[in-house]
N, CA, C and O atoms as a DFTB+ gen file, in Angstrom:
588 C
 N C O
     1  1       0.824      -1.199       0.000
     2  2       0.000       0.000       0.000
     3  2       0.868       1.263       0.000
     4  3       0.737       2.047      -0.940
     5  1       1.537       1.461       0.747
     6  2       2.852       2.364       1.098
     7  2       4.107       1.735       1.379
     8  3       4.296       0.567       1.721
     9  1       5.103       2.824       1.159
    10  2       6.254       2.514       1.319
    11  2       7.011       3.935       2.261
    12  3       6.585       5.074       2.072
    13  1       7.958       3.704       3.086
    14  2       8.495       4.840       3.438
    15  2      10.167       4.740       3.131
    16  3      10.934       3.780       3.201
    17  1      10.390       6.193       2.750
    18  2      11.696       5.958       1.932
    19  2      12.681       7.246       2.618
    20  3      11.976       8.192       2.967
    21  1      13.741       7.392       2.797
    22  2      14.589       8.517       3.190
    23  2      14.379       9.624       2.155
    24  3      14.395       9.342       0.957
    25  1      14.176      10.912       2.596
    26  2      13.750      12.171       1.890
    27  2      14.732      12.511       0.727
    28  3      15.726      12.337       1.432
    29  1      15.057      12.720      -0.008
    30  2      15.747      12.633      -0.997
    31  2      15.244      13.534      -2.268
    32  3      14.045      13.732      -2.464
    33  1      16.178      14.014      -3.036
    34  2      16.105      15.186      -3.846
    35  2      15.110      14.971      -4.924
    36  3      14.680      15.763      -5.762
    37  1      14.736      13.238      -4.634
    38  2      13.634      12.864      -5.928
    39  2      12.135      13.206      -4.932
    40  3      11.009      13.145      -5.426
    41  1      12.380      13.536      -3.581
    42  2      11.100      13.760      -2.502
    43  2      10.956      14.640      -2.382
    44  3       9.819      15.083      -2.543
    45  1      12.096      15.538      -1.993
    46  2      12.289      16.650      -0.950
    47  2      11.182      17.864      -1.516
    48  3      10.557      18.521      -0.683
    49  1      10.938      18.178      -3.442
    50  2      10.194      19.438      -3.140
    51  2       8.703      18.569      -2.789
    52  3       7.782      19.295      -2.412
    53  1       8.504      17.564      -2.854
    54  2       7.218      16.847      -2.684
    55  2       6.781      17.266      -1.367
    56  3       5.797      18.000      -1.270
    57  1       7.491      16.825      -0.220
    58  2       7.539      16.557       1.028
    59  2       7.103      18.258       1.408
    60  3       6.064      18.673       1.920
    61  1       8.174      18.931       1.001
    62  2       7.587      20.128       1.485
    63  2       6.594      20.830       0.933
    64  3       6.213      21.737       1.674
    65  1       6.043      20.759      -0.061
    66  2       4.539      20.881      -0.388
    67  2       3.158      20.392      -0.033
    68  3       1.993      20.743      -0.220
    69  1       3.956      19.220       0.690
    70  2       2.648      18.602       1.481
    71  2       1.552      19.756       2.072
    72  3       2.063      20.869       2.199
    73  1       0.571      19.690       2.332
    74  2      -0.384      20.274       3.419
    75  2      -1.286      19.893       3.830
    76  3      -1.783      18.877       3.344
    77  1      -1.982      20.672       5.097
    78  2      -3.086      20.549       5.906
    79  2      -4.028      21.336       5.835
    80  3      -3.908      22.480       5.397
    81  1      -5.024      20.871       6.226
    82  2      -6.440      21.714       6.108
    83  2      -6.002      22.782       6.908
    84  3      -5.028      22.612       7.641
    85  1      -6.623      23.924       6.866
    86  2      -6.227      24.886       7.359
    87  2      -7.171      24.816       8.609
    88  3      -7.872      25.821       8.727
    89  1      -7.275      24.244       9.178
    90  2      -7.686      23.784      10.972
    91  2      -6.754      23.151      11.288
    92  3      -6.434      23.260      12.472
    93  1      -6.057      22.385      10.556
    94  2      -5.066      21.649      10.967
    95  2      -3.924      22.184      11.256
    96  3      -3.186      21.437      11.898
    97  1      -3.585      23.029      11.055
    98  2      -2.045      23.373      10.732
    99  2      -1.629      23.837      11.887
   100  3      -0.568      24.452      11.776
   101  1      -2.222      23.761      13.390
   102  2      -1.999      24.336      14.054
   103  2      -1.281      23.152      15.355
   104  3      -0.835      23.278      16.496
   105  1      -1.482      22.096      14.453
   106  2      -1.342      20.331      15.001
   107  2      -0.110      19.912      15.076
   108  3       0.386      19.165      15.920
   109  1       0.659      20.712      13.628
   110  2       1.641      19.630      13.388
   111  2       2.797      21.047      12.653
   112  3       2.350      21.967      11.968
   113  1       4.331      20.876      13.033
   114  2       4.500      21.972      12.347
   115  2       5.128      22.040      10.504
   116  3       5.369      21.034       9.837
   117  1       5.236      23.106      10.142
   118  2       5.573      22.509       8.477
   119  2       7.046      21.198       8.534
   120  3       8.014      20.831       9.201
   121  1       6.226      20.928       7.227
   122  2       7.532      19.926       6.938
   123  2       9.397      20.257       6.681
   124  3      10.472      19.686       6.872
   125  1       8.662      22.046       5.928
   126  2      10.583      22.397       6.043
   127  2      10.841      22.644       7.475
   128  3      11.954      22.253       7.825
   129  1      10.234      23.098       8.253
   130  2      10.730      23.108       9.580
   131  2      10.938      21.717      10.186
   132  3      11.489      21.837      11.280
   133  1      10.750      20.734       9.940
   134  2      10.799      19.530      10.659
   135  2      11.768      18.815       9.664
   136  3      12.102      17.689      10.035
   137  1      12.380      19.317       8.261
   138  2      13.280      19.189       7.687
   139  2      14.779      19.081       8.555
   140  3      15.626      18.219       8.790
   141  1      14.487      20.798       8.927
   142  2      16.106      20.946       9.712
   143  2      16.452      20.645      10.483
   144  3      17.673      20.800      10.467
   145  1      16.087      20.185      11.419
   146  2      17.049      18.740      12.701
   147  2      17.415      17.621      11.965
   148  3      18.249      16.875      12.478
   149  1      16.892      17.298      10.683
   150  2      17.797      16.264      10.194
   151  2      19.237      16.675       9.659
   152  3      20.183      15.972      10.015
   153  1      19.395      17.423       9.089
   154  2      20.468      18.557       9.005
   155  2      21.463      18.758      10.002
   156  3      22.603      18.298      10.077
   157  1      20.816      19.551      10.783
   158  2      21.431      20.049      12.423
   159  2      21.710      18.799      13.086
   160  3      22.252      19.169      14.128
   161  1      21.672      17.771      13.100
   162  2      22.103      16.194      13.945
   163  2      22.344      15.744      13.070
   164  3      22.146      14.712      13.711
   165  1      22.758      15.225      11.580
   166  2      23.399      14.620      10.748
   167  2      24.922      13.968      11.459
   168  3      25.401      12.940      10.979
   169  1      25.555      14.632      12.556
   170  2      26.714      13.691      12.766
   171  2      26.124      12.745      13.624
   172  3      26.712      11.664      13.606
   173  1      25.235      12.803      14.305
   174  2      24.532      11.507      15.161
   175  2      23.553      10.669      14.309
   176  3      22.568      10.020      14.663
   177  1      23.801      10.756      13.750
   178  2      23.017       9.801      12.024
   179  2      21.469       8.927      13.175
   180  3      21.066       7.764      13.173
   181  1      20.967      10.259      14.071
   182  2      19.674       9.588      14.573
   183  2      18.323       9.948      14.184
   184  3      17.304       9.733      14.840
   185  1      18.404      10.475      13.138
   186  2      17.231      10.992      12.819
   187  2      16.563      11.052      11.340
   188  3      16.633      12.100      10.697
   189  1      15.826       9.747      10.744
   190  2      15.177       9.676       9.753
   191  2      13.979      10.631       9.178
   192  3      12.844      10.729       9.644
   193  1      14.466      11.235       8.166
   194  2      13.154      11.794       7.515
   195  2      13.019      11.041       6.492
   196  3      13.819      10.647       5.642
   197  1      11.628      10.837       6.704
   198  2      11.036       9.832       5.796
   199  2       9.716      10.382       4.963
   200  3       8.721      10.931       5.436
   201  1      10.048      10.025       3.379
   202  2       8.979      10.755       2.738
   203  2       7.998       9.178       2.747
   204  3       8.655       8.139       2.796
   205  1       6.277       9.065       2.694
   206  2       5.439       8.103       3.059
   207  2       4.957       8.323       1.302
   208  3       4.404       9.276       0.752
   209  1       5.397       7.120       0.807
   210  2       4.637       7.006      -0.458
   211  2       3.896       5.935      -0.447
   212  3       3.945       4.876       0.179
   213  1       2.714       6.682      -1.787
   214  2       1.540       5.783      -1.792
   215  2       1.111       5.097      -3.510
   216  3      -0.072       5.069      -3.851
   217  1       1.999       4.690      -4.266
   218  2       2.243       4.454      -5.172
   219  2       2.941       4.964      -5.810
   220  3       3.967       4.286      -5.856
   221  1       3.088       6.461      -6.811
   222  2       4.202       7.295      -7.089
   223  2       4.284       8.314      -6.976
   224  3       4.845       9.047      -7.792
   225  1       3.554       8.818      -5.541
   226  2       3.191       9.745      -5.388
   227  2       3.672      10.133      -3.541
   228  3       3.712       9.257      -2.677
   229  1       3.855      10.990      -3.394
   230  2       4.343      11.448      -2.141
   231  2       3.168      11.817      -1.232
   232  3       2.481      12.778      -1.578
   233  1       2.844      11.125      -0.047
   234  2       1.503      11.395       0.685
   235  2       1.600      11.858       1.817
   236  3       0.574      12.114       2.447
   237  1       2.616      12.038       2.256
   238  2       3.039      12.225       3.517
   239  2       4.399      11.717       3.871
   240  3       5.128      10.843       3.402
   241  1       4.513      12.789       5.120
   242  2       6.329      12.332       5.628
   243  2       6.297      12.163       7.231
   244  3       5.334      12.530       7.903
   245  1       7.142      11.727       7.623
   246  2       7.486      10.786       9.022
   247  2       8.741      11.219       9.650
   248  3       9.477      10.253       9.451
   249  1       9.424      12.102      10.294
   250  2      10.381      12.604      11.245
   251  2      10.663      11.322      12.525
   252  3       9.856      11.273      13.454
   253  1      11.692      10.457      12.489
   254  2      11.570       9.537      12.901
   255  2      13.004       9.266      13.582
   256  3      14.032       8.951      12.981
   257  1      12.803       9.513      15.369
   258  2      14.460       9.974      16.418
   259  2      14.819       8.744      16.990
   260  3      14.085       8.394      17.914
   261  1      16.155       7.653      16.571
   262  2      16.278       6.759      17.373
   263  2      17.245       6.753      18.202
   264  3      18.431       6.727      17.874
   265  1      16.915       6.771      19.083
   266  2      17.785       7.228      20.456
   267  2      17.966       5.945      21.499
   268  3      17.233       5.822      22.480
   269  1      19.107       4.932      21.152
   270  2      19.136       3.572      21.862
   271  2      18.066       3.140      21.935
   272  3      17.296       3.101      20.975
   273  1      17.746       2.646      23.314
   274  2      16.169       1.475      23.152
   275  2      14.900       2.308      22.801
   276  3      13.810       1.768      22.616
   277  1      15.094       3.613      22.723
   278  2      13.506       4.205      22.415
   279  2      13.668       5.058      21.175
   280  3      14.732       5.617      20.912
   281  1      12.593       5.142      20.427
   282  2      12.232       5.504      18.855
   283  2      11.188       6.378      19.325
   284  3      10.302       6.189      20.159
   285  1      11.521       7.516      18.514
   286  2      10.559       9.034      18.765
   287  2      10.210       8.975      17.947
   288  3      10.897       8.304      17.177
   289  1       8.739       9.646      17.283
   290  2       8.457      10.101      16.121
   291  2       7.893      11.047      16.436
   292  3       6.959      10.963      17.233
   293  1       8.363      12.468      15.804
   294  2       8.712      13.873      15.914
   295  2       7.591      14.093      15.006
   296  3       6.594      14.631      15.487
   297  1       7.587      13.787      13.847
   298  2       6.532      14.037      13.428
   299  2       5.687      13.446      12.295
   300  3       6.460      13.178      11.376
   301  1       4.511      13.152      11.994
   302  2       3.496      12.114      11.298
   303  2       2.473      13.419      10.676
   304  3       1.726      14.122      11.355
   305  1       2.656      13.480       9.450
   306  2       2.265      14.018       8.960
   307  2       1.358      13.265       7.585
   308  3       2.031      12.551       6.842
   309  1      -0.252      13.446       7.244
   310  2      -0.607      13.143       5.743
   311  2      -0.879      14.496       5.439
   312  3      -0.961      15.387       6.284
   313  1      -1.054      14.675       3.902
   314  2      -1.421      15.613       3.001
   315  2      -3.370      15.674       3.359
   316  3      -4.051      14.658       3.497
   317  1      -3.774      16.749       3.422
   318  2      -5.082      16.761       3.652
   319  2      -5.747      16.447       2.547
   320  3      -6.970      16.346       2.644
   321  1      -5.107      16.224       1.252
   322  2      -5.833      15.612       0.406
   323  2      -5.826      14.063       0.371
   324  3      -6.573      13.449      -0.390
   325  1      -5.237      13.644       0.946
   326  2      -4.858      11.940       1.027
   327  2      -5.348      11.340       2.791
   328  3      -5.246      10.168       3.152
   329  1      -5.730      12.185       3.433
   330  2      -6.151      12.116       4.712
   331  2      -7.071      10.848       4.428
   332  3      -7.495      10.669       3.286
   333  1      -7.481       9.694       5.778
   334  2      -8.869       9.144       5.694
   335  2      -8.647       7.492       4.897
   336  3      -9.373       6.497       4.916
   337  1      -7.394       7.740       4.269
   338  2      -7.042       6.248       3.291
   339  2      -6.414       5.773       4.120
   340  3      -6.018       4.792       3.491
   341  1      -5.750       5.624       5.591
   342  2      -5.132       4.684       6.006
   343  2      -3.570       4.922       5.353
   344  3      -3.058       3.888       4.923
   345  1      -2.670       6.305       5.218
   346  2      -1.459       6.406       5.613
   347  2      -1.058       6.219       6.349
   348  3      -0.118       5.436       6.484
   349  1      -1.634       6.910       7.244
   350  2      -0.739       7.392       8.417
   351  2      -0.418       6.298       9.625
   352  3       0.577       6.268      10.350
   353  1      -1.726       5.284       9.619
   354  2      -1.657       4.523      10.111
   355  2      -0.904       3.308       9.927
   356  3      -0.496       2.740      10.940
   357  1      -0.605       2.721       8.557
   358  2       0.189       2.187       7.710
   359  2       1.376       2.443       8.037
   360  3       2.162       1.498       7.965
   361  1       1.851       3.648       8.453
   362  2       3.146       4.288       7.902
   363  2       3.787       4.040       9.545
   364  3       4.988       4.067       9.815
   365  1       2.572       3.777      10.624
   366  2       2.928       3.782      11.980
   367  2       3.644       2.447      11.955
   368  3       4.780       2.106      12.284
   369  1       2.074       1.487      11.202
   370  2       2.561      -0.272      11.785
   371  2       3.837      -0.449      11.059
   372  3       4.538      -1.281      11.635
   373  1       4.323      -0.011      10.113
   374  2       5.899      -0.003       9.236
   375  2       6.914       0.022      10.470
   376  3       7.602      -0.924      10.850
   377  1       6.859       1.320      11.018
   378  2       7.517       1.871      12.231
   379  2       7.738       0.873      12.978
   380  3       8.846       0.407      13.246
   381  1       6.499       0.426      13.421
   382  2       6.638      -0.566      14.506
   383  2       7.443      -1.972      14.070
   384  3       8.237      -2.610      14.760
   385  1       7.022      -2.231      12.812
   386  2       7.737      -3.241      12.861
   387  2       9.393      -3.809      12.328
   388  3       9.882      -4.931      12.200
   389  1      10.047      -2.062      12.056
   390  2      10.794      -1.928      11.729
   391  2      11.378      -1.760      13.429
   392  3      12.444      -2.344      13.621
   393  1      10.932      -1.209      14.348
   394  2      11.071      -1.399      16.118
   395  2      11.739      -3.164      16.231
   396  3      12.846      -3.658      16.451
   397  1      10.815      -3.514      16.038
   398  2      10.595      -4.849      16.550
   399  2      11.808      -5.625      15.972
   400  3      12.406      -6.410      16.709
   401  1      12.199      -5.440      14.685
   402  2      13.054      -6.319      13.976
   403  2      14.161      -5.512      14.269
   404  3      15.007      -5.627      13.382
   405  1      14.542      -4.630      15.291
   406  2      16.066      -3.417      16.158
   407  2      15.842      -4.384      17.377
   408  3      14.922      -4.117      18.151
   409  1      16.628      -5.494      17.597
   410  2      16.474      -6.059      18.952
   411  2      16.826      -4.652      19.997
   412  3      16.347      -4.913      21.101
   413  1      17.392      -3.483      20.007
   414  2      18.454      -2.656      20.747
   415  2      16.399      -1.888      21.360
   416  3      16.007      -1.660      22.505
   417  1      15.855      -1.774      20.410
   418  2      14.388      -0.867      20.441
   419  2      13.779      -1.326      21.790
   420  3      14.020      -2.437      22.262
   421  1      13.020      -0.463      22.353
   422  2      12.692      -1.091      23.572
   423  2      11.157      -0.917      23.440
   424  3      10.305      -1.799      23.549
   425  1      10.967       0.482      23.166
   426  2       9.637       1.104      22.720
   427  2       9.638       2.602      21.588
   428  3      10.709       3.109      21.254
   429  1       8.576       3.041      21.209
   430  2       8.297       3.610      20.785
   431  2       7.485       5.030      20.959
   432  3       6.300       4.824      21.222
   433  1       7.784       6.206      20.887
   434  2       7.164       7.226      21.724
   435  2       6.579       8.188      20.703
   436  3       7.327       8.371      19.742
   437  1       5.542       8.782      20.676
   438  2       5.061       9.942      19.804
   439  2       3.988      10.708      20.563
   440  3       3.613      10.435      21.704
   441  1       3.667      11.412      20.020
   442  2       3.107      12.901      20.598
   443  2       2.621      13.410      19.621
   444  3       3.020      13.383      18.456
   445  1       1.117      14.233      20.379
   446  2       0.527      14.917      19.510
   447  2       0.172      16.316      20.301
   448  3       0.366      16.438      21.511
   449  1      -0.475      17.558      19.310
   450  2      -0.998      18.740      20.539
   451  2      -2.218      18.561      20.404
   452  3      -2.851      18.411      19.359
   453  1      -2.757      18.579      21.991
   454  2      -4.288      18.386      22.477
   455  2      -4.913      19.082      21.576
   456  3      -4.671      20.205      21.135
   457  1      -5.910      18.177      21.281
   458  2      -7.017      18.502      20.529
   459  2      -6.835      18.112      18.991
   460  3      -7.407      18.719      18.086
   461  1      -5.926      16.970      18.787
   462  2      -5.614      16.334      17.453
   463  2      -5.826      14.749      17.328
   464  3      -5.104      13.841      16.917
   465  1      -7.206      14.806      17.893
   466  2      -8.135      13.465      17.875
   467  2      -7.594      12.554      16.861
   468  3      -7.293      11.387      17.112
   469  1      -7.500      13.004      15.928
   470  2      -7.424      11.927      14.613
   471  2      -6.172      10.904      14.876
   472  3      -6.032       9.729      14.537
   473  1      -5.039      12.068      15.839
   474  2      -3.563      11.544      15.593
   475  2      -4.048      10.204      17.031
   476  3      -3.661       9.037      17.106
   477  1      -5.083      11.037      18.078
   478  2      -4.885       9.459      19.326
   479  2      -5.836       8.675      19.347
   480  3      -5.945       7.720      20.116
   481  1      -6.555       8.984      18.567
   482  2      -7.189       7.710      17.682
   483  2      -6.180       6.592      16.726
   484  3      -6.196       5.373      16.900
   485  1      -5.699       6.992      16.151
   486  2      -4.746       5.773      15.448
   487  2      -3.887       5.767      16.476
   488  3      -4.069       4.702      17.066
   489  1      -3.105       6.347      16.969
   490  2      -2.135       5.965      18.284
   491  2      -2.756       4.697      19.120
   492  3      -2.295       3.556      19.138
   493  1      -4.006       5.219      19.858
   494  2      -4.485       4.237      20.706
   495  2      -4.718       3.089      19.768
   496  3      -4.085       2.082      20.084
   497  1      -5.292       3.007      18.942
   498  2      -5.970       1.894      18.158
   499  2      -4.740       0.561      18.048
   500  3      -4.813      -0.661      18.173
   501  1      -3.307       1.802      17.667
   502  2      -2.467       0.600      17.441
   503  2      -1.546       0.257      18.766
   504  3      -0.335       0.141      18.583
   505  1      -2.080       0.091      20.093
   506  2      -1.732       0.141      21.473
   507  2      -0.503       1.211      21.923
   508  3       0.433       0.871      22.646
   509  1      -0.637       2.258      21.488
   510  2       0.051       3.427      22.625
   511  2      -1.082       3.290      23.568
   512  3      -2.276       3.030      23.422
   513  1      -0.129       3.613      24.840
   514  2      -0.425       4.139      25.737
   515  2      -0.257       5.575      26.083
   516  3       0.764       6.092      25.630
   517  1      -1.218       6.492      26.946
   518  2      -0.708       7.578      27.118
   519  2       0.057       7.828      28.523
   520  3      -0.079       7.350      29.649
   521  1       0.692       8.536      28.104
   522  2       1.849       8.966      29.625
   523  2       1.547      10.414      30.091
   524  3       2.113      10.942      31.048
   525  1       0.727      10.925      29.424
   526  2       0.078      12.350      30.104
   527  2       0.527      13.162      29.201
   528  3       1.111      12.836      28.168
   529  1       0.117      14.870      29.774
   530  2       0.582      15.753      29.318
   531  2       2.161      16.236      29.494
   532  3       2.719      15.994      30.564
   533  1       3.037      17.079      28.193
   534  2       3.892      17.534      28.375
   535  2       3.671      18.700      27.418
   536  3       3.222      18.732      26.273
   537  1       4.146      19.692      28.277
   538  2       3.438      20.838      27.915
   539  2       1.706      21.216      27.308
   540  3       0.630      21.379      27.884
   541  1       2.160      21.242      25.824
   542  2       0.553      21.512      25.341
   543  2       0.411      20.593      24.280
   544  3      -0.318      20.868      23.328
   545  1       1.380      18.934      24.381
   546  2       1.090      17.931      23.442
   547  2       1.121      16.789      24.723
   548  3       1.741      16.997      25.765
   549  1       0.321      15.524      24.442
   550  2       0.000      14.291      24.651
   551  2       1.076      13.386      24.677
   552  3       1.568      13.462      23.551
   553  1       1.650      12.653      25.275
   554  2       2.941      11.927      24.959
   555  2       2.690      10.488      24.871
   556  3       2.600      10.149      26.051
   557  1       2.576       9.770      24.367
   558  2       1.982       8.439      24.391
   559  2       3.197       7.225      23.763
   560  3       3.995       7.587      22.898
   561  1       3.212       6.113      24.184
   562  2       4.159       5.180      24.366
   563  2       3.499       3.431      23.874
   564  3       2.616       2.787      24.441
   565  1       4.330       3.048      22.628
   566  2       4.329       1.644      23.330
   567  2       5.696       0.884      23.231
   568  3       6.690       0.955      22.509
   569  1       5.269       0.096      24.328
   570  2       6.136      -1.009      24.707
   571  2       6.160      -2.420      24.099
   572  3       5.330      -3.322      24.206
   573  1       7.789      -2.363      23.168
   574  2       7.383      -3.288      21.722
   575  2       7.454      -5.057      22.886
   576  3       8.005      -5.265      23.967
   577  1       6.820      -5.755      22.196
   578  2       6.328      -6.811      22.537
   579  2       7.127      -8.046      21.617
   580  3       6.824      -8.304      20.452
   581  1       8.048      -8.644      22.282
   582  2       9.399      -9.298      21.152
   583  2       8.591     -11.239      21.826
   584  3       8.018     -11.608      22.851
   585  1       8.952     -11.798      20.756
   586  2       8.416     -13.127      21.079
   587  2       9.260     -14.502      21.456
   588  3       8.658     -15.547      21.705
């Protein structure tokens, strides 16, 4: 259905053209801004930007911090025109099971700002837990499950 791929000069003006409904935008911040920490930490090679494709087309991108046993995702972003098809959620269980197959991964952490239902709805659905508030975003966690 999707694929997620490192941002790259065949992505990059894609990625940053992405957008949000304009209710939204207040959720998540732009993609060139969530560009430059991959940049700015490039010598700690911990931080994936990932453009989320959906056949040949760019649908969204994934800011993705691995920091020893725990994996951040900074930021989860779809295009408001591609919203509702099951990216974003797709693009999570990838995540996860790209977690799972890092024996070093312990869990997985992401965050949203209150009042961005859509994002802890798929969070919860795919077992985060929440760990409360930090600041004026939601911090929610799961704990990968190895067999």
């Amino acid at each position: 259905m999707i694929k997620l791929q490192l941002v790259d000069h065949e992505s990059f003006e894609a990625v940053i053209a992405l957008s949000l409904d304009e209710k939204d935008q207040r959720k998540v911040a732009p993609n060139l801004y969530s560009l430059a920490p991959t940049w700015l930490y490039r010598e700690r090679n911990q931080l994936e930007a990932l453009a989320i494709w959906a056949a040949d087309k760019v649908v969204g991108f994934l800011l993705l911090s691995k920091e020893g046993e725990n994996w951040l995702i900074w930021r989860l972003m779809i295009d408001h025109h591609q919203q509702g098809k099951g990216y974003g959620k797709e693009a999570l269980r990838q995540i996860m099971r790209r977690a799972i197959a890092d024996t070093d991964c312990k869990s997985i952490q992401a965050s949203y700002v209150v009042g961005n239902h859509k994002m802890r709805s798929i969070l919860s659905s795919l077992g985060f837990i929440s760990l409360g508030l930090d600041g004026n975003e939601i911090k929610m966690e799961y704990q990968l499950k190895r067999r």
